[in-house]
C-alpha positions as CSV (number, residue, x, y, z in Angstrom):
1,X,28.7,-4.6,56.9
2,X,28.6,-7.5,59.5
3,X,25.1,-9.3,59.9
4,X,23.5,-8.8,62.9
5,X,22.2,-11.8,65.5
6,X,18.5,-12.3,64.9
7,X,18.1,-13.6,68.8
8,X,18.8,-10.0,70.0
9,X,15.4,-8.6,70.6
10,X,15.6,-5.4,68.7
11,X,17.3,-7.5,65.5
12,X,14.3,-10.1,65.7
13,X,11.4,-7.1,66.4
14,X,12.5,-5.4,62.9
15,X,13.5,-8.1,61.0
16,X,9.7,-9.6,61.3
17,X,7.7,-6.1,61.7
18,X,9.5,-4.8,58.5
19,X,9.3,-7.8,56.6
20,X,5.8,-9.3,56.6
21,X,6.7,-11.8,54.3
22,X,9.1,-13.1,56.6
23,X,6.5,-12.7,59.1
24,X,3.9,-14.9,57.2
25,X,6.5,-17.0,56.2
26,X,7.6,-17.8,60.3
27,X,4.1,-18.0,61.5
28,X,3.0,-21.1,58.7
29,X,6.0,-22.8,59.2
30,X,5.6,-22.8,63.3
31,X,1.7,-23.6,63.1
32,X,1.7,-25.6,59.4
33,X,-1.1,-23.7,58.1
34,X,-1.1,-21.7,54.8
35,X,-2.4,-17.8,56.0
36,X,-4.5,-15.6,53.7
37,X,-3.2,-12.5,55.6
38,X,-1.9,-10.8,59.0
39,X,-2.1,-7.6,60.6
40,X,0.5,-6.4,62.8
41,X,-0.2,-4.9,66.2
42,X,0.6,-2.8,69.0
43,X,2.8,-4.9,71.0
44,X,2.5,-3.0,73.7
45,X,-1.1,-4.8,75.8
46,X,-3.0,-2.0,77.7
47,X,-3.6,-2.2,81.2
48,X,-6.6,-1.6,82.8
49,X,-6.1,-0.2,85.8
50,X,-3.2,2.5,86.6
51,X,-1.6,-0.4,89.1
52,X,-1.8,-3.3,86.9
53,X,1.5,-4.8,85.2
54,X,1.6,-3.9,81.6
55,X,3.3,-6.1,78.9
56,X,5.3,-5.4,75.5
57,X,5.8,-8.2,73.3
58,X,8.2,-8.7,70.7
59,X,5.5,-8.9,67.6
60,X,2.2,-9.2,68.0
61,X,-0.1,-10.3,65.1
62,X,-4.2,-10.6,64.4
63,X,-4.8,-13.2,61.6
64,X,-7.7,-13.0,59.0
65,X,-9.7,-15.2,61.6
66,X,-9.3,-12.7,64.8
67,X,-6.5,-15.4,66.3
68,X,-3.8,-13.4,67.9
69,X,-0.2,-14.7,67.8
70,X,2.8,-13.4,70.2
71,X,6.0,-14.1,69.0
72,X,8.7,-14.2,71.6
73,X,12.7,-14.5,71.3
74,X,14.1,-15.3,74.3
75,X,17.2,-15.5,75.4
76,X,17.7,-17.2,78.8
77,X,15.3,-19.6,80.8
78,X,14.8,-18.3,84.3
79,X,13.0,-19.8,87.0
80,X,9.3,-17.9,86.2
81,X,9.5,-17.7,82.6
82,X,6.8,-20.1,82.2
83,X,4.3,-17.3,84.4
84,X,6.2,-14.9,81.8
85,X,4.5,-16.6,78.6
86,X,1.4,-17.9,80.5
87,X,0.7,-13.7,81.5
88,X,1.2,-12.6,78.0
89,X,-1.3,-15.3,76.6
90,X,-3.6,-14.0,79.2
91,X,-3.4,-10.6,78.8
92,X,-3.8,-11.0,75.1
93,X,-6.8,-13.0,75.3
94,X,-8.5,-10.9,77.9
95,X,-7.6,-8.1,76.6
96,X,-9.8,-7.5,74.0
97,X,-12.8,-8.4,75.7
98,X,-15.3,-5.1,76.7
99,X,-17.9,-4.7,79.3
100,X,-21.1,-6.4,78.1
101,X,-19.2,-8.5,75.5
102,X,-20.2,-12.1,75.2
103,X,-17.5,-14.6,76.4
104,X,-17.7,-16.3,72.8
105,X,-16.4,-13.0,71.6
106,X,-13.1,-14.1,72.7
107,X,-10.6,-15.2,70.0
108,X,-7.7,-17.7,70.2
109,X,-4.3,-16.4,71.1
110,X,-1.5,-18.0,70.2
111,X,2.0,-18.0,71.7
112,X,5.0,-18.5,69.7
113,X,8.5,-18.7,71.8
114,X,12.1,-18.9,70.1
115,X,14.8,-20.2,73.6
116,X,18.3,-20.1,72.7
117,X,18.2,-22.8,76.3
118,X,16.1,-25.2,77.3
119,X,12.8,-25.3,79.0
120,X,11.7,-28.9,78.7
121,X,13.4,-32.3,80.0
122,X,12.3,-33.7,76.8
123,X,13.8,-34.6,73.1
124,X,11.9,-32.0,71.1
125,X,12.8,-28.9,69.0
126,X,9.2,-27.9,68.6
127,X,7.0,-28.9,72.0
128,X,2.9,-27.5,71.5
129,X,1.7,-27.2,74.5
130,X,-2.5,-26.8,74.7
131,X,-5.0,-27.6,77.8
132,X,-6.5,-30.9,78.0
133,X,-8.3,-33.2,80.5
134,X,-6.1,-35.2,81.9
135,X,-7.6,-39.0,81.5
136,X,-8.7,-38.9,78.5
137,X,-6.4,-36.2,76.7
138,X,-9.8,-34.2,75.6
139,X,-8.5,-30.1,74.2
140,X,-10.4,-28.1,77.1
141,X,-10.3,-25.6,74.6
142,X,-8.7,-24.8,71.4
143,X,-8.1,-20.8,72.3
144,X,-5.0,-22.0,74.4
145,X,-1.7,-22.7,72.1
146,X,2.0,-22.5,73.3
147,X,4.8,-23.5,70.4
148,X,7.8,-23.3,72.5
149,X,11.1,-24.0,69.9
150,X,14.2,-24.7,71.9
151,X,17.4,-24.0,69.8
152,X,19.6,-26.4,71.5
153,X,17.6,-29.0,70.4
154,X,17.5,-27.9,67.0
155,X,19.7,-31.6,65.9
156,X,16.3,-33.3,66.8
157,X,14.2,-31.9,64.0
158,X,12.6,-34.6,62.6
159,X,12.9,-33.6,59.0
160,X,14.3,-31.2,57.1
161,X,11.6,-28.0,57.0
162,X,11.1,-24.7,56.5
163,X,10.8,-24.8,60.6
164,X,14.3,-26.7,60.6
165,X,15.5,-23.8,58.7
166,X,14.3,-21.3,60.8
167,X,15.5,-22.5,63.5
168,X,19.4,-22.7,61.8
169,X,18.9,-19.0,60.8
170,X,17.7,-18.5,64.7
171,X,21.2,-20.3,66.2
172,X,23.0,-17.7,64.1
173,X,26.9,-18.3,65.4
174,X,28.5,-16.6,62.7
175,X,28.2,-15.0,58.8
176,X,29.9,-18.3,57.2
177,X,27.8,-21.0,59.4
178,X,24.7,-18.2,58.6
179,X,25.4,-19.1,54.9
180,X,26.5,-22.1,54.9
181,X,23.6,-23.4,56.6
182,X,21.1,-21.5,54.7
183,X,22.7,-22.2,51.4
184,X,22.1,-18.5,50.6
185,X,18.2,-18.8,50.9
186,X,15.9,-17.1,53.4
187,X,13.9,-20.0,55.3
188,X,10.3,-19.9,53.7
C-alpha cells in the first residue's frame, strides 16, 4: 500500500487527531517544552453571529494550562495568508471569552504553521513571531505566538532535532527518501 503525503490536509488532520502521541510529540518539538497532556478540540471555531465568517482548522488543541494551539499545513503562500493565520489566532483567543468574563480569563493561543513555500525573506526554517515594542523589543504580551516552519528552508536547521526531523517527514517526496531520511523512525 503506497504511503500517503502528510502535507495533504486530510493525511495531516488524521495522522495527528488519531495519534496523540504524534500529536504531543510535534507540539514539544515546535515549542521545546516537555507537555503533561493535551486535549483535542473541535476545530471547527463558532461564530457569533449568523453573518460572521466561521473558521475550521486543521487540529486544534487545549494544553493542561488552558493554552490553545492551531496547527496548520499549508500548502501554498498567497497574498493574504498572513490575515488567514492572524484570523484564526483571533478567533481562537476571543472565542472562548463570555459576557461578564474578566479579560484575564483569556488564555494564550498559539499558532503552529507547516508552508511547503516560503513566507519570509529570511534564512530560517523555524521563524517565532510574538508582539513586542518596537525600541526596546519588550513581549506586549506573551498570549500572542506564531511558529511559522517553512519547508524549503528545511537545509537551514541549525541542528539535527526532533524539529529537523519533522520537518524531513513533512517534505515527504517519495517512500524511499521518506525512509531514508527517517532511518525507519517516527520523528519524536
Amino acid at each position: 500500500m503506497p504511503l500517503l503525503d502528510p502535507k495533504i490536509d486530510v493525511v495531516f488532520k488524521l495522522l495527528l487527531v488519531r495519534n496523540q502521541r504524534l500529536l504531543k510529540a510535534l507540539i514539544e518539538s515546535v515549542l521545546g517544552v516537555v507537555l503533561r497532556s493535551l486535549q483535542v478540540l473541535n476545530p471547527d471555531v463558532e461564530r457569533d453571529l449568523a453573518g460572521d465568517k466561521g473558521a475550521v482548522l486543521d487540529v486544534r488543541v487545549e494544553l493542561t494550562d488552558g493554552t490553545q494551539v492551531d496547527l496548520e499545513m499549508q500548502g501554498d503562500v498567497y497574498p493574504a495568508l498572513r490575515q488567514r493565520i492572524l484570523y484564526y489566532w483571533a478567533r481562537c483567543y476571543g472565542g472562548e471569552l463570555q459576557r461578564g468574563d474578566d479579560h484575564s480569563a483569556l488564555r494564550p493561543v498559539v499558532v503552529i504553521v507547516w508552508l511547503r513555500d516560503n513566507l519570509f525573506k529570511g534564512q530560517r526554517f523555524h521563524s517565532i513571531v510574538r508582539t513586542v515594542e518596537v525600541h526596546d523589543h519588550e513581549v506586549f504580551s506573551p498570549d500572542l505566538e506564531l511558529h511559522v516552519l517553512e519547508l524549503r528552508k528545511l537545509h537551514l536547521a541549525k541542528v539535527p532535532s526532533s524539529l529537523e526531523r519533522w520537518g524531513r517527514f513533512f517534505r515527504f517526496d517519495s517512500e524511499d527518501a521518506l525512509s531514508t531520511n527517517l532511518h525507519g523512525r517516527i520523528p519524536s
